[in-house]
Predicted model as a PDB file, atoms N, CA, C, CB and O in Angstrom, pLDDT in the B-factor column:
MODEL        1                                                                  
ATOM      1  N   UNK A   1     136.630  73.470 146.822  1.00 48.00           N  
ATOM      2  CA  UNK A   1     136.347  72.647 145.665  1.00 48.00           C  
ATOM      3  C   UNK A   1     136.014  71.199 146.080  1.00 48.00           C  
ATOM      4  CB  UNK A   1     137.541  72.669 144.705  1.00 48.00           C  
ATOM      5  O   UNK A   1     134.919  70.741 145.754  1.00 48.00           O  
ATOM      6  N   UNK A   2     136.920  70.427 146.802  1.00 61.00           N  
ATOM      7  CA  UNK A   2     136.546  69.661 147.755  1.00 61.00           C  
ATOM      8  C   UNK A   2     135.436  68.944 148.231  1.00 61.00           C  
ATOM      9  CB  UNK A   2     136.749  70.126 148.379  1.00 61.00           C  
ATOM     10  O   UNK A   2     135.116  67.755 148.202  1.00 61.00           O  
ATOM     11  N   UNK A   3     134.758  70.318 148.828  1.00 86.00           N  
ATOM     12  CA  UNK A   3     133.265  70.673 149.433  1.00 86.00           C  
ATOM     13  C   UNK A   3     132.347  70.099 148.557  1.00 86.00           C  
ATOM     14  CB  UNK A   3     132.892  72.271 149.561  1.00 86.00           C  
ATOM     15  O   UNK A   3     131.525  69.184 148.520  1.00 86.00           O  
ATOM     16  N   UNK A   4     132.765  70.909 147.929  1.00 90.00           N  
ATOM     17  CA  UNK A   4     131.399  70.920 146.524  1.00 90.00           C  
ATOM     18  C   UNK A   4     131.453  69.722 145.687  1.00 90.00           C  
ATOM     19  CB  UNK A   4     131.578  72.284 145.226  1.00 90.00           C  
ATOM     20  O   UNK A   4     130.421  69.447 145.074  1.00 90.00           O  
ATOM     21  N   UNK A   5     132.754  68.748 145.512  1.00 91.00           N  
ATOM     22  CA  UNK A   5     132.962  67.398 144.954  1.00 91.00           C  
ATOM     23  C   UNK A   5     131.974  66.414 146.044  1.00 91.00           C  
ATOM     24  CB  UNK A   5     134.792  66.975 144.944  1.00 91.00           C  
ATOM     25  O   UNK A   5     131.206  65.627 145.490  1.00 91.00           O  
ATOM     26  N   UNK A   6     131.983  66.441 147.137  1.00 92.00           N  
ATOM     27  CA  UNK A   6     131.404  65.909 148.116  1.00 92.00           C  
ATOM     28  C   UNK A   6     129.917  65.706 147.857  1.00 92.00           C  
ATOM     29  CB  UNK A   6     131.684  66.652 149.204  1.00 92.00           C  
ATOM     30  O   UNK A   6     129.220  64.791 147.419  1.00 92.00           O  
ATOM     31  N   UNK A   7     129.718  66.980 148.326  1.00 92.00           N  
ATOM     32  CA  UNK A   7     128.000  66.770 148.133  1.00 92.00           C  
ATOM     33  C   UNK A   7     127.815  66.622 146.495  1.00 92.00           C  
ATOM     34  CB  UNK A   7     126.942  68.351 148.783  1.00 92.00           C  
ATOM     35  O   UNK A   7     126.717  66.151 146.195  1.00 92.00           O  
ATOM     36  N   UNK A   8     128.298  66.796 145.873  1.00 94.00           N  
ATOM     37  CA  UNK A   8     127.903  66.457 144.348  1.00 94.00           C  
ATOM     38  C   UNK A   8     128.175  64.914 144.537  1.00 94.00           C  
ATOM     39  CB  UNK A   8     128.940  67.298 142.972  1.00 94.00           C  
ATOM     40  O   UNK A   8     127.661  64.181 143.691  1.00 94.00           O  
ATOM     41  N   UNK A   9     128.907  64.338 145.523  1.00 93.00           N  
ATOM     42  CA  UNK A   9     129.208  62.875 145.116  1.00 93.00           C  
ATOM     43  C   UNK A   9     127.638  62.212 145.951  1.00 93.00           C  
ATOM     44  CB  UNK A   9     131.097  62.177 145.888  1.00 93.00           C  
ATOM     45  O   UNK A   9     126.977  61.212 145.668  1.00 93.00           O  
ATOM     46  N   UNK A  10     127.437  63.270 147.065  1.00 94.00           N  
ATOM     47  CA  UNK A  10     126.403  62.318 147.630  1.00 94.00           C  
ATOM     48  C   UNK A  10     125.073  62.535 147.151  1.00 94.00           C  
ATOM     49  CB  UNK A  10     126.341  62.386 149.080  1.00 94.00           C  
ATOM     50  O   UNK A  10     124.202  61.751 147.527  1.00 94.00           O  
ATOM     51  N   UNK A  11     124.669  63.813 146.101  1.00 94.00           N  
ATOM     52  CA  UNK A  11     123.446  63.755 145.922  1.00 94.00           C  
ATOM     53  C   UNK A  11     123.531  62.469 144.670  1.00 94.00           C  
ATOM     54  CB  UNK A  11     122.797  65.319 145.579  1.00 94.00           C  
ATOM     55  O   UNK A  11     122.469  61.855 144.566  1.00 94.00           O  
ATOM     56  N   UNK A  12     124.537  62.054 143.828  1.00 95.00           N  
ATOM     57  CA  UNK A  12     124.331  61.420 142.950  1.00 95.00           C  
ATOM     58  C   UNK A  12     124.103  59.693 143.654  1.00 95.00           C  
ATOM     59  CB  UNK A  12     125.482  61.791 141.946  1.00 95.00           C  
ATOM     60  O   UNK A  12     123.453  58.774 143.156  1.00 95.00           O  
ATOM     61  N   UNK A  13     124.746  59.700 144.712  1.00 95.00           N  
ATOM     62  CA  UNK A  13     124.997  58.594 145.553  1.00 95.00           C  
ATOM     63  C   UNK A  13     123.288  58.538 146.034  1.00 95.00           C  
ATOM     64  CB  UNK A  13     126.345  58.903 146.880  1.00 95.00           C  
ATOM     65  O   UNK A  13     122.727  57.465 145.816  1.00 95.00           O  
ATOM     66  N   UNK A  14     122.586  59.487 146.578  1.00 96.00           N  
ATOM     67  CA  UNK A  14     121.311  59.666 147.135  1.00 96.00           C  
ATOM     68  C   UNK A  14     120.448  59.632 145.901  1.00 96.00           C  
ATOM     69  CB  UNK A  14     121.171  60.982 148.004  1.00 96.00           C  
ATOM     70  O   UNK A  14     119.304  59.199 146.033  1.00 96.00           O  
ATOM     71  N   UNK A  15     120.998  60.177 144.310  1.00 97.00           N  
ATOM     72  CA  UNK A  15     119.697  60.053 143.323  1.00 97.00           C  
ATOM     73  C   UNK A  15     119.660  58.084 143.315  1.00 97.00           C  
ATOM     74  CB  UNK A  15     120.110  61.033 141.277  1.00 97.00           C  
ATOM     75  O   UNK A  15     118.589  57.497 143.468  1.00 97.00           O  
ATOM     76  N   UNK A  16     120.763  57.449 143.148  1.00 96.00           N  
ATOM     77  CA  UNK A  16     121.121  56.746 142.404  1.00 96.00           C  
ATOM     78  C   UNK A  16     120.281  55.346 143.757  1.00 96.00           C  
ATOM     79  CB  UNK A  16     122.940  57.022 141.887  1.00 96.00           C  
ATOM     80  O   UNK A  16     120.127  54.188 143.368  1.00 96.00           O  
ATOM     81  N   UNK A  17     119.901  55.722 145.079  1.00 96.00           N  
ATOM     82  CA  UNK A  17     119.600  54.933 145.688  1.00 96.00           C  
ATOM     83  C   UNK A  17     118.339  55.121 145.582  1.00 96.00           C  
ATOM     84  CB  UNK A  17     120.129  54.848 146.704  1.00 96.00           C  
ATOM     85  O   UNK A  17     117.571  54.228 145.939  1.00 96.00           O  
ATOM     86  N   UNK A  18     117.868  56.314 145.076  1.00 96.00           N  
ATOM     87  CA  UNK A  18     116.186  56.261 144.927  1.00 96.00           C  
ATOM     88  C   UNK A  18     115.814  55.770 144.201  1.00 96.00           C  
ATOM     89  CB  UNK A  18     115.453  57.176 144.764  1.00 96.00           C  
ATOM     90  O   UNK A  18     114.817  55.120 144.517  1.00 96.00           O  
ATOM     91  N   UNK A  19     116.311  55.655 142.555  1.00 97.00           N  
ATOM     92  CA  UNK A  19     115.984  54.979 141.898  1.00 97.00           C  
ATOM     93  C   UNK A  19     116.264  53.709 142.180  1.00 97.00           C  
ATOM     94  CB  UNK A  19     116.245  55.336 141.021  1.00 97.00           C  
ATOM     95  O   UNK A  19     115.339  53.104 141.639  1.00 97.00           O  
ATOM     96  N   UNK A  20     117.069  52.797 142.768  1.00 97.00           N  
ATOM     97  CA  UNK A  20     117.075  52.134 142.977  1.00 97.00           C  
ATOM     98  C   UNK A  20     115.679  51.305 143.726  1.00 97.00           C  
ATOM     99  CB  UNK A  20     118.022  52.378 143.234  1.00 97.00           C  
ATOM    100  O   UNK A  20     115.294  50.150 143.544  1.00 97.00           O  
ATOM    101  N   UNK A  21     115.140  52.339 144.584  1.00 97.00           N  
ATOM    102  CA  UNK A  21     114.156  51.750 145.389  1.00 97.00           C  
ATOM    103  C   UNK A  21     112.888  51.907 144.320  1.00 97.00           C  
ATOM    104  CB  UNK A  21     113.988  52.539 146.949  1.00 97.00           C  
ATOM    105  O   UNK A  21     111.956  51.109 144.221  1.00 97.00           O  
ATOM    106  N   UNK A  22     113.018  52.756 143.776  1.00 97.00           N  
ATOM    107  CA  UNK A  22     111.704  52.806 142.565  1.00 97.00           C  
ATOM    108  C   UNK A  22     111.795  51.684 141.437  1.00 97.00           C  
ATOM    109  CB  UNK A  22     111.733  54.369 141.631  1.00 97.00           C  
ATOM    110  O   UNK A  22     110.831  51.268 140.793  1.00 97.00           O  
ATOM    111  N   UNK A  23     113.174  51.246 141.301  1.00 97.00           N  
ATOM    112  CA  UNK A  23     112.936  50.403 140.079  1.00 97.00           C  
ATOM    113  C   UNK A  23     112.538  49.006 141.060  1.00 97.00           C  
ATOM    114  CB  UNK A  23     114.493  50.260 138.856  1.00 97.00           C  
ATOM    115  O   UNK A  23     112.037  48.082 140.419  1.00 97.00           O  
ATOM    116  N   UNK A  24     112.676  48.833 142.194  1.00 97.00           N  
ATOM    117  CA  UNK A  24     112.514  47.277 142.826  1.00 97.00           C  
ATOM    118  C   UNK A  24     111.214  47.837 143.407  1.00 97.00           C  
ATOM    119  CB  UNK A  24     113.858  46.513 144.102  1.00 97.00           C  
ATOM    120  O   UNK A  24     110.404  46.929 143.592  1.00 97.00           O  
ATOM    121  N   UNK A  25     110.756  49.053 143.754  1.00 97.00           N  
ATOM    122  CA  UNK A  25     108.812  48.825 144.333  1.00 97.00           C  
ATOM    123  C   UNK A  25     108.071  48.476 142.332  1.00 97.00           C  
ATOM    124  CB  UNK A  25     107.724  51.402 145.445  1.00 97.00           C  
ATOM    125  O   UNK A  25     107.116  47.749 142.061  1.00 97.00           O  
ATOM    126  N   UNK A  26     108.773  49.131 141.513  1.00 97.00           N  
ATOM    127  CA  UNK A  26     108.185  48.469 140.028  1.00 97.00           C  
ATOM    128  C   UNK A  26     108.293  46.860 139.624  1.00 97.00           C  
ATOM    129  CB  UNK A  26     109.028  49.196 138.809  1.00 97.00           C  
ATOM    130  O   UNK A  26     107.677  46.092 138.886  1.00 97.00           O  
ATOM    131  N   UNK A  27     109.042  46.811 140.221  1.00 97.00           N  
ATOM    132  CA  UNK A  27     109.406  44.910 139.984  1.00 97.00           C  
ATOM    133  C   UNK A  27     108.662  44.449 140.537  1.00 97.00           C  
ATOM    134  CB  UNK A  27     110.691  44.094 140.473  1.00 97.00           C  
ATOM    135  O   UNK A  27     107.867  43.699 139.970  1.00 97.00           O  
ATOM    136  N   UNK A  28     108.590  44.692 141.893  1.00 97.00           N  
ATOM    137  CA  UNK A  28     107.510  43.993 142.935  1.00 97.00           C  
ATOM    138  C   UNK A  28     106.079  44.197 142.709  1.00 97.00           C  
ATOM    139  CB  UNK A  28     107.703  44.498 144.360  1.00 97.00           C  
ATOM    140  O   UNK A  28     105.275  43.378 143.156  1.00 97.00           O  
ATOM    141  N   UNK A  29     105.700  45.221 142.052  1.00 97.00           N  
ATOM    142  CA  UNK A  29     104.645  45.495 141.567  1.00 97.00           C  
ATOM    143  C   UNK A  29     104.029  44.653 139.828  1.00 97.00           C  
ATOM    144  CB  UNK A  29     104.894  47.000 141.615  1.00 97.00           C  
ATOM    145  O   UNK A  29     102.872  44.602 139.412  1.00 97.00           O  
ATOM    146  N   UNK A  30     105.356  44.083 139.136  1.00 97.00           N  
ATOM    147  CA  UNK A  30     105.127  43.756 138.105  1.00 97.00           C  
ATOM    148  C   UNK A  30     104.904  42.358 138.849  1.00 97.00           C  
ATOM    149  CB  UNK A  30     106.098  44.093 136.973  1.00 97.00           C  
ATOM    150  O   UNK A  30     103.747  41.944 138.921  1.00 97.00           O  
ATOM    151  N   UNK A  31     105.830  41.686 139.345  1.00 97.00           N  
ATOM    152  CA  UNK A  31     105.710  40.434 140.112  1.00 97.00           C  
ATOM    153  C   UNK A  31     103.994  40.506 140.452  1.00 97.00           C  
ATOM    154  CB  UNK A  31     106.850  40.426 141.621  1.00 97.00           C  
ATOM    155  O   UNK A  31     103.148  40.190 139.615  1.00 97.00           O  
ATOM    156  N   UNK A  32     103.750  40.868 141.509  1.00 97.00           N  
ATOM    157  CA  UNK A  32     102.306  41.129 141.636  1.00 97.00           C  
ATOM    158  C   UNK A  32     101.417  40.228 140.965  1.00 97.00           C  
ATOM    159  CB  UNK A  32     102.001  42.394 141.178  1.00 97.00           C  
ATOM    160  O   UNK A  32     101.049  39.076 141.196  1.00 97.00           O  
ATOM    161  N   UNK A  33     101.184  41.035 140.108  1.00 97.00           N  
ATOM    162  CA  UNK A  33     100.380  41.647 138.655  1.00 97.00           C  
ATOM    163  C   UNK A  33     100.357  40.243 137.929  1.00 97.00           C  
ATOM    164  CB  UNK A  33     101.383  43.074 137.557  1.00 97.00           C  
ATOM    165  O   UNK A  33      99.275  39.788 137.557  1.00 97.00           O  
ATOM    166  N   UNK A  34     102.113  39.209 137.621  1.00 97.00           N  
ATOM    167  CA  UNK A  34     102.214  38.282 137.139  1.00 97.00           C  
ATOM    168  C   UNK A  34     101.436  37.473 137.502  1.00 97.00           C  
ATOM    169  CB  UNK A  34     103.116  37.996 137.136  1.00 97.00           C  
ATOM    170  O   UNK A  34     100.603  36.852 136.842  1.00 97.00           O  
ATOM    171  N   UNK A  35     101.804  37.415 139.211  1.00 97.00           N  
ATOM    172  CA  UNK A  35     100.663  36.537 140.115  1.00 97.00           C  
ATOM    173  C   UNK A  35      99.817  36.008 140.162  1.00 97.00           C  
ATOM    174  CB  UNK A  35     100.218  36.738 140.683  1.00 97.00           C  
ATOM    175  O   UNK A  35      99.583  34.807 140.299  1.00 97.00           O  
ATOM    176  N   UNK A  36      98.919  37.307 139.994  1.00 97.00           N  
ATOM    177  CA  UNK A  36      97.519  37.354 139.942  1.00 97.00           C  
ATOM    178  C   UNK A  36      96.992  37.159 138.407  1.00 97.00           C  
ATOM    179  CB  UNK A  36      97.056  38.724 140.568  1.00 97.00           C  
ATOM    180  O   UNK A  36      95.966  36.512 138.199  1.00 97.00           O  
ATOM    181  N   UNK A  37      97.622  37.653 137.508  1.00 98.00           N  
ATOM    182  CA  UNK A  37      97.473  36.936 136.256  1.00 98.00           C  
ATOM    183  C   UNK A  37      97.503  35.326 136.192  1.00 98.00           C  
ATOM    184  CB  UNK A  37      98.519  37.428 135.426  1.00 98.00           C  
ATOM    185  O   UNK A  37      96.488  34.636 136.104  1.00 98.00           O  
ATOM    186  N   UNK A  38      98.631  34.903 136.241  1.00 97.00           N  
ATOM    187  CA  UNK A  38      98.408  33.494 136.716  1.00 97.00           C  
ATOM    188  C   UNK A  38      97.643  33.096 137.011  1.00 97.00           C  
ATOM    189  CB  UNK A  38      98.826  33.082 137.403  1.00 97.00           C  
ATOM    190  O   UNK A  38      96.877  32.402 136.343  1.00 97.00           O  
ATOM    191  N   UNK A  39      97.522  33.506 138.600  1.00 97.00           N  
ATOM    192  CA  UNK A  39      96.297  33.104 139.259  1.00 97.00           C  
ATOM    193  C   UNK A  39      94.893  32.579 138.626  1.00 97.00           C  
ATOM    194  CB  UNK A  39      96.011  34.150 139.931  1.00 97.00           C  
ATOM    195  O   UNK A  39      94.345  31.483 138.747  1.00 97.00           O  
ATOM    196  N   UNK A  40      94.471  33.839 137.850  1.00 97.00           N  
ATOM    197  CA  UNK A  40      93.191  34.025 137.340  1.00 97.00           C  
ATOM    198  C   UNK A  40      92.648  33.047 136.308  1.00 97.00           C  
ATOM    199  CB  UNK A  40      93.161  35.267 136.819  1.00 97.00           C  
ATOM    200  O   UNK A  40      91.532  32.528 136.296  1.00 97.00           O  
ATOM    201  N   UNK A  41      94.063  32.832 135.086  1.00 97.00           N  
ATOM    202  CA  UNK A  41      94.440  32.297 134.221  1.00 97.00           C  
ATOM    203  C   UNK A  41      94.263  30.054 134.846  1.00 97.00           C  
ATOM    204  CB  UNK A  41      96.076  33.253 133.938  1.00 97.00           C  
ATOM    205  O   UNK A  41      93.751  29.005 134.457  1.00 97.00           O  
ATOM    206  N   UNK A  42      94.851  30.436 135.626  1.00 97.00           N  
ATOM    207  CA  UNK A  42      94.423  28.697 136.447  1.00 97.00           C  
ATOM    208  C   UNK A  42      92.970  28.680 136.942  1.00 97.00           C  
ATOM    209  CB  UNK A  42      95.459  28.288 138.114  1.00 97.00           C  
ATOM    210  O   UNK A  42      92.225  27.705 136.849  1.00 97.00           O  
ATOM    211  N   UNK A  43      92.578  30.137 137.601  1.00 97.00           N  
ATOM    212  CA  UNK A  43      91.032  29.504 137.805  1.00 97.00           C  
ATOM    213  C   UNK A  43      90.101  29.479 136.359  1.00 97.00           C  
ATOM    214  CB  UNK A  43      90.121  30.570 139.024  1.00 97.00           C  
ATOM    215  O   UNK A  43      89.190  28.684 136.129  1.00 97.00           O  
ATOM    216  N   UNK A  44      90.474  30.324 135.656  1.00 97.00           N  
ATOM    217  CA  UNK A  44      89.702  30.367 134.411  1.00 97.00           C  
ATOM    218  C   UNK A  44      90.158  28.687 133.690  1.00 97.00           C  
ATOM    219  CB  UNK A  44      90.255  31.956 133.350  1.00 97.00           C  
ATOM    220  O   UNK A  44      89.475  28.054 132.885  1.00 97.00           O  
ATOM    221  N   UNK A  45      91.242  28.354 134.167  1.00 97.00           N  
ATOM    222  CA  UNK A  45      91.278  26.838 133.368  1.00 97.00           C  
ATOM    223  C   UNK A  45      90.213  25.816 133.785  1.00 97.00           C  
ATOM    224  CB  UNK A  45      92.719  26.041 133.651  1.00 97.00           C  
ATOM    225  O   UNK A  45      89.457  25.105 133.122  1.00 97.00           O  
ATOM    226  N   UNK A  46      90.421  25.993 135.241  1.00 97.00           N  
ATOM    227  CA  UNK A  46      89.695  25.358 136.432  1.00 97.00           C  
ATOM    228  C   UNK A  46      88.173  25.252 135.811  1.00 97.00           C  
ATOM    229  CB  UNK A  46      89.802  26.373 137.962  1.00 97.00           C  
ATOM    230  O   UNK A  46      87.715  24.149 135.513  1.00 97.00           O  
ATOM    231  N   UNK A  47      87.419  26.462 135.633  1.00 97.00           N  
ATOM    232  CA  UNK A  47      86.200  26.433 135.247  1.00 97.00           C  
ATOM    233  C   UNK A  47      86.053  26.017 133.500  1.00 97.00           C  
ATOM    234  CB  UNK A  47      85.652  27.849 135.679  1.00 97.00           C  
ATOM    235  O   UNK A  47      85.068  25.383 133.121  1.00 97.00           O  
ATOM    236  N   UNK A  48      86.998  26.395 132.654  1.00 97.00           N  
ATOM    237  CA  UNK A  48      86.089  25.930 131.468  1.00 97.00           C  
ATOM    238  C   UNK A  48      86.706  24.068 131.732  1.00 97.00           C  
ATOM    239  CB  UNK A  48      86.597  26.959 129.498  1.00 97.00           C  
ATOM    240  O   UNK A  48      85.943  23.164 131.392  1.00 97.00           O  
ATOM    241  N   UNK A  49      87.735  23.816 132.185  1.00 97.00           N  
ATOM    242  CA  UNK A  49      87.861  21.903 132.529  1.00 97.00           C  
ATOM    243  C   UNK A  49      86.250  21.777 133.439  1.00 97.00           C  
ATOM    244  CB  UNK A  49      89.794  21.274 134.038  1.00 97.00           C  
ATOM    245  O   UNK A  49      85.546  20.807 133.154  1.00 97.00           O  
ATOM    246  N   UNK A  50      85.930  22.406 134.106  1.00 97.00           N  
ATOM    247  CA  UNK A  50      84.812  21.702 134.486  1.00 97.00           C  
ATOM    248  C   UNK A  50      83.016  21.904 133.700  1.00 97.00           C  
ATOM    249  CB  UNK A  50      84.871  22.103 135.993  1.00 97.00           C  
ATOM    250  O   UNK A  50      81.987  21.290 133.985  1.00 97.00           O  
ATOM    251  N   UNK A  51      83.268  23.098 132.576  1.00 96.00           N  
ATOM    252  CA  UNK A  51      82.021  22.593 131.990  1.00 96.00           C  
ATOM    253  C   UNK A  51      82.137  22.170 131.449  1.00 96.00           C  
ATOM    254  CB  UNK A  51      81.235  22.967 131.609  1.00 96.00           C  
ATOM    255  O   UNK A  51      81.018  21.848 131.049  1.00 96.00           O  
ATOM    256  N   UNK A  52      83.596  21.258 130.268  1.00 97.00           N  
ATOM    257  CA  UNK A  52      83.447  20.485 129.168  1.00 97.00           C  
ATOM    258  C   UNK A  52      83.442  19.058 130.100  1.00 97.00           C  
ATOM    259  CB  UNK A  52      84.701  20.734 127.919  1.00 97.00           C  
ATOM    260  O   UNK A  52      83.052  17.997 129.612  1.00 97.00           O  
ATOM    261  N   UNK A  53      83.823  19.146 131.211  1.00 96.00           N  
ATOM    262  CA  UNK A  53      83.321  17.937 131.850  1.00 96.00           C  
ATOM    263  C   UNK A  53      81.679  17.466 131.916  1.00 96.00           C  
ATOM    264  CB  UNK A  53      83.793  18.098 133.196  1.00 96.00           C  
ATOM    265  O   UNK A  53      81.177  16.344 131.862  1.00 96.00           O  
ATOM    266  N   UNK A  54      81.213  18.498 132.024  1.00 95.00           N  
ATOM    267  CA  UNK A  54      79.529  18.436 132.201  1.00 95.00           C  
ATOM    268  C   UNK A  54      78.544  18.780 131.217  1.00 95.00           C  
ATOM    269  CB  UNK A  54      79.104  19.280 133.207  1.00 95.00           C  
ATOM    270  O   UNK A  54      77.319  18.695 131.302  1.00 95.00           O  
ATOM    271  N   UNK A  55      79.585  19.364 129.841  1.00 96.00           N  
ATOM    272  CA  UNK A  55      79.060  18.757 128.493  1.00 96.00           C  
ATOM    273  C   UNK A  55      79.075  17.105 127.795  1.00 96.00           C  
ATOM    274  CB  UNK A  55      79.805  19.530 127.596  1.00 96.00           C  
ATOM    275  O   UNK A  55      78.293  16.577 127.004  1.00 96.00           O  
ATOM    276  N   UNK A  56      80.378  16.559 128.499  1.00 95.00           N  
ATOM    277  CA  UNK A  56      80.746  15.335 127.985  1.00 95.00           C  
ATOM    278  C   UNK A  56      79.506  14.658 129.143  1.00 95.00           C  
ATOM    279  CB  UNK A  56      82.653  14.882 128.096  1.00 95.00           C  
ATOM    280  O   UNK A  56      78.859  13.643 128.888  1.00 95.00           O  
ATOM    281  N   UNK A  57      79.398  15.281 130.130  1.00 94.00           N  
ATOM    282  CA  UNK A  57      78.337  14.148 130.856  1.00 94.00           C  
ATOM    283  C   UNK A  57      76.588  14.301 130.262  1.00 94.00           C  
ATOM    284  CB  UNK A  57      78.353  14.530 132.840  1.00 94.00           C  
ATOM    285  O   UNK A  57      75.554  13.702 130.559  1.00 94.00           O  
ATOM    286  N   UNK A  58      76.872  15.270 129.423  1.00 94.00           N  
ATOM    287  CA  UNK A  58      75.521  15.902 129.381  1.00 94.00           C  
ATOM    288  C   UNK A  58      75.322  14.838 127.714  1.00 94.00           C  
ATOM    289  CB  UNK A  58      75.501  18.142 129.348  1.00 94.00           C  
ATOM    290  O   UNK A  58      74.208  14.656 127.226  1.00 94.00           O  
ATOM    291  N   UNK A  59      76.210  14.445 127.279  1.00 94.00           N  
ATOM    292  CA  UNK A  59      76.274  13.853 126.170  1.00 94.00           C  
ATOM    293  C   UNK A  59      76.464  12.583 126.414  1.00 94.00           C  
ATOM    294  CB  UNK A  59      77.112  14.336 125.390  1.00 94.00           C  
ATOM    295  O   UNK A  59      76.124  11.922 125.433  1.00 94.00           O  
ATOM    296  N   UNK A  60      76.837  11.969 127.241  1.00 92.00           N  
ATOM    297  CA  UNK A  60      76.537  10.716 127.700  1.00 92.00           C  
ATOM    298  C   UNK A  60      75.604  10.424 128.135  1.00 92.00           C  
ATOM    299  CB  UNK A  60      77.111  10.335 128.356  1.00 92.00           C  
ATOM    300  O   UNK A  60      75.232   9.321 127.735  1.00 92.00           O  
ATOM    301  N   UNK A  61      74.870  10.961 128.924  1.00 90.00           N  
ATOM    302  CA  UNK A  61      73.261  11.110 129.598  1.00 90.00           C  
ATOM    303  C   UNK A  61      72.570  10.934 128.415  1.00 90.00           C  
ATOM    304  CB  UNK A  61      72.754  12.671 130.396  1.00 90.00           C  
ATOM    305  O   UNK A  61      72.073   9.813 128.316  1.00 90.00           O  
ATOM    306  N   UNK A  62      72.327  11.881 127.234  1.00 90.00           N  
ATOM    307  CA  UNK A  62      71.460  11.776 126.258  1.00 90.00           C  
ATOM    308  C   UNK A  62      71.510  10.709 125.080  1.00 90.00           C  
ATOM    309  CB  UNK A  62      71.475  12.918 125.798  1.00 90.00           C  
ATOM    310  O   UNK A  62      70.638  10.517 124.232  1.00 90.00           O  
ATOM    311  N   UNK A  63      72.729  10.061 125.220  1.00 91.00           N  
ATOM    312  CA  UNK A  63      73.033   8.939 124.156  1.00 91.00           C  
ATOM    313  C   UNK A  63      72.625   7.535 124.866  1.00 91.00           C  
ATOM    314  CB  UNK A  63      74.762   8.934 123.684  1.00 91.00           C  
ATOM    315  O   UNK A  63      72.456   6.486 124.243  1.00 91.00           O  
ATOM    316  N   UNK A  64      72.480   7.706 126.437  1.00 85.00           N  
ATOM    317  CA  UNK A  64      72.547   6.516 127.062  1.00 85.00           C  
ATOM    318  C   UNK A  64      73.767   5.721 127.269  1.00 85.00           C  
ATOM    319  CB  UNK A  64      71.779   5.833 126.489  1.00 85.00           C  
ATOM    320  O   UNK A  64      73.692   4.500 127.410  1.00 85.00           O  
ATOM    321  N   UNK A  65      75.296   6.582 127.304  1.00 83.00           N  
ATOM    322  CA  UNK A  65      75.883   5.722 127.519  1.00 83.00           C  
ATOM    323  C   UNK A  65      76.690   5.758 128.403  1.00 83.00           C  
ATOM    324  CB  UNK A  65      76.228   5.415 126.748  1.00 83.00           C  
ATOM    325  O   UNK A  65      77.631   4.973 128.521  1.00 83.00           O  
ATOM    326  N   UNK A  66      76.315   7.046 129.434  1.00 69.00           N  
ATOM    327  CA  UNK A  66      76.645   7.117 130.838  1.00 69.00           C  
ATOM    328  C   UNK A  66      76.299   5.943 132.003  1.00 69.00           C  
ATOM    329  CB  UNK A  66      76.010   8.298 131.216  1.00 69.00           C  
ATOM    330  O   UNK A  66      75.145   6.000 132.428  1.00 69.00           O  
ATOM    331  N   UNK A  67      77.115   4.939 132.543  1.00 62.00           N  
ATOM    332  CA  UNK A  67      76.868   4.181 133.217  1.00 62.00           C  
ATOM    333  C   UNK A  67      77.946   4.050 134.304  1.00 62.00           C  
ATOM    334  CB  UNK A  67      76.574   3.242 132.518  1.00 62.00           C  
ATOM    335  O   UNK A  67      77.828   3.206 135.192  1.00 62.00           O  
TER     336      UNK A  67                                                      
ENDMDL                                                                          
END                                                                             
């Protein structure tokens, strides 16, 4: 009886570490994902800050009051 308490203790001990490793490769994978969202999210800022920059110049140019 023993026996059989044993390995019943270690397959739950062995489920309980797999999931473990599956729920932290999912984290690391959500992390990721955040990242690069971010990421994208700053270059996409990056570019529309620089065409309303070069609308506002494009509107100073035509009013004449770019100097």
């Amino acid at each position: 009886m023993a026996d059989n308490s044993q390995k019943m203790a270690y397959h739950v001990g062995e489920a309980k570490g797999e999931a473990q490793e599956k729920a932290s490769n999912l984290m690391d994978k959500a992390g990721d994902a955040a990242q690069l969202a971010k990421e994208s999210m700053q270059e996409t800022g990056q570019q529309m800050k620089a065409k309303a920059q070069d609308a506002a110049d494009a509107v100073k140019d035509a009013t004449g009051t770019n100097k």
